[in-house]
C-alpha positions in Angstrom: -74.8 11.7 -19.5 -74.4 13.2 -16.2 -77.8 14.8 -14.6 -80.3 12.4 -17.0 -78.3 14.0 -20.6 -79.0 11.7 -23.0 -78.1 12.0 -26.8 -79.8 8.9 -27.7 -83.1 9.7 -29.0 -84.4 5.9 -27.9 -84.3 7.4 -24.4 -87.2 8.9 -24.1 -89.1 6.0 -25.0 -87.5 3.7 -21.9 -88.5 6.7 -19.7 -92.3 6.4 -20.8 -92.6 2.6 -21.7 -90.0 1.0 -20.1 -89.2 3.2 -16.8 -87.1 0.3 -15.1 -85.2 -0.2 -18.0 -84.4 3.7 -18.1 -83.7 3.7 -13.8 -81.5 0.7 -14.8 -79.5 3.2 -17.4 -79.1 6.5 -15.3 -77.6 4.0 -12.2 -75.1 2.5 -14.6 -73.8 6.2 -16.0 -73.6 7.4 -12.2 -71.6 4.2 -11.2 -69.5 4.6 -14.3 -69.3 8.5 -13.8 -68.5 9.1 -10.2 -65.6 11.8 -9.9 -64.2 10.0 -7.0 -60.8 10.5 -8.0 -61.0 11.8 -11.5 -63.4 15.1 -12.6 -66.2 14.5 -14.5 -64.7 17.0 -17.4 -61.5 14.1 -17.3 -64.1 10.8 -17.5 -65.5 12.3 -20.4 -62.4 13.3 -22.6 -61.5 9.8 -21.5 -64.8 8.8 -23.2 -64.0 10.8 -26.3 -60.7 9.3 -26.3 -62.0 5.7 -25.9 -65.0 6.5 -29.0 -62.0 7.8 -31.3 -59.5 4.7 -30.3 -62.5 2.7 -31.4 -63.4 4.5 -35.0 -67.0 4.4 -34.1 -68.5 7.6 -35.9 -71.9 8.0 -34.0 -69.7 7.9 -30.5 -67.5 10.2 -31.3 -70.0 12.7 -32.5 -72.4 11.7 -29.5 -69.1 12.2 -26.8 -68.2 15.4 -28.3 -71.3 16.7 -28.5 -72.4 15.8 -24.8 -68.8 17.3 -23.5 -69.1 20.3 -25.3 -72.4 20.8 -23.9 -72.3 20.1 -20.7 -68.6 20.7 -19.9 -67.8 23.4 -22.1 -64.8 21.2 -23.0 -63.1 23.1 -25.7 -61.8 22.3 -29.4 -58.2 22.5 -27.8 -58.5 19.7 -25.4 -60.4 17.3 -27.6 -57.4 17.6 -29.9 -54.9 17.0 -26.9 -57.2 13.9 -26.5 -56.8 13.1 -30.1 -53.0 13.2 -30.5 -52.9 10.1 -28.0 -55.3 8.3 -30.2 -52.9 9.1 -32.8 -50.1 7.7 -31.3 -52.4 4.4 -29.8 -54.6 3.9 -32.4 -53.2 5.3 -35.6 -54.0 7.9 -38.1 -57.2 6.7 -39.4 -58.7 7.0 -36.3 -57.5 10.1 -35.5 -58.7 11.7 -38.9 -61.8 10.6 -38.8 -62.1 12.1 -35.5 -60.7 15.1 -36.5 -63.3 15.5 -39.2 -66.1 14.5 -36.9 -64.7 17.1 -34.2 -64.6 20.0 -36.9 -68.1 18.7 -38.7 -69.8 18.5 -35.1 -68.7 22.5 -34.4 -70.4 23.6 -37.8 
C-alpha cells in the first residue's frame, strides 16, 4: 500500500466519508512499511509470505496483486516465497497459493 495503493475497494469511501479514519490507515501502512532496514520489495514478499502461511484467499490475491504492481515483483520470487510456506506451513497452504499466484497472472 505504499504511496496511498489501496486494493480494498471500501477505501475510497473512508477517504470521502470518513477522512480521519482513512489518515489513520495510510499512518499505520507507513509505520508498518518503513524500509529502515529491509526494502520495501522485501516487506512485501514478507507480506505475501505471511497471507499464504495464513491460507487466507483474498490476501494472497490482494498481496500479490499490489507487489506485482507496484514492485514488479516477479512470478519467480513469489514462488521462492512460497517454498518457505511450504516448509512452515504445509502443502495446503502452499497450493492454494500456488493456484492463487497462477489464477492472479491470467
Amino acid at each position: 500500500m505504499k504511496d496511498e495503493v489501496f486494493f480494498s475497494k471500501g477505501m475510497i469511501h473512508l477517504k470521502e466519508d470518513y477522512p480521519d479514519l482513512y489518515d489513520v490507515s495510510v499512518a499505520l501502512n507507513e509505520a508498518a512499511y518503513t524500509g529502515k532496514v529491509l526494502d520495501y520489495k522485501t516487506q512485501k514478499l514478507v507480506a505475501i509470505g505471511i497471507a499464504a502461511a495464513a491460507s487466507d484467499d483474498r490476501a494472497i490475491k490482494k498481496q500479490i496483486l499490489s507487489g506485482m504492481k507496484e514492485l514488479d515483483i516477479t512470478k519467480d520470487e513469489i514462488v521462492d516465497v512460497l517454498r518457505v510456506v511450504l516448509l512452515t506451513a504445509g502443502k495446503p497452504a502452499f497450493t492454494k497459493a500456488i493456484r492463487i499466484l497462477y489464477k492472479t497472472m491470467e
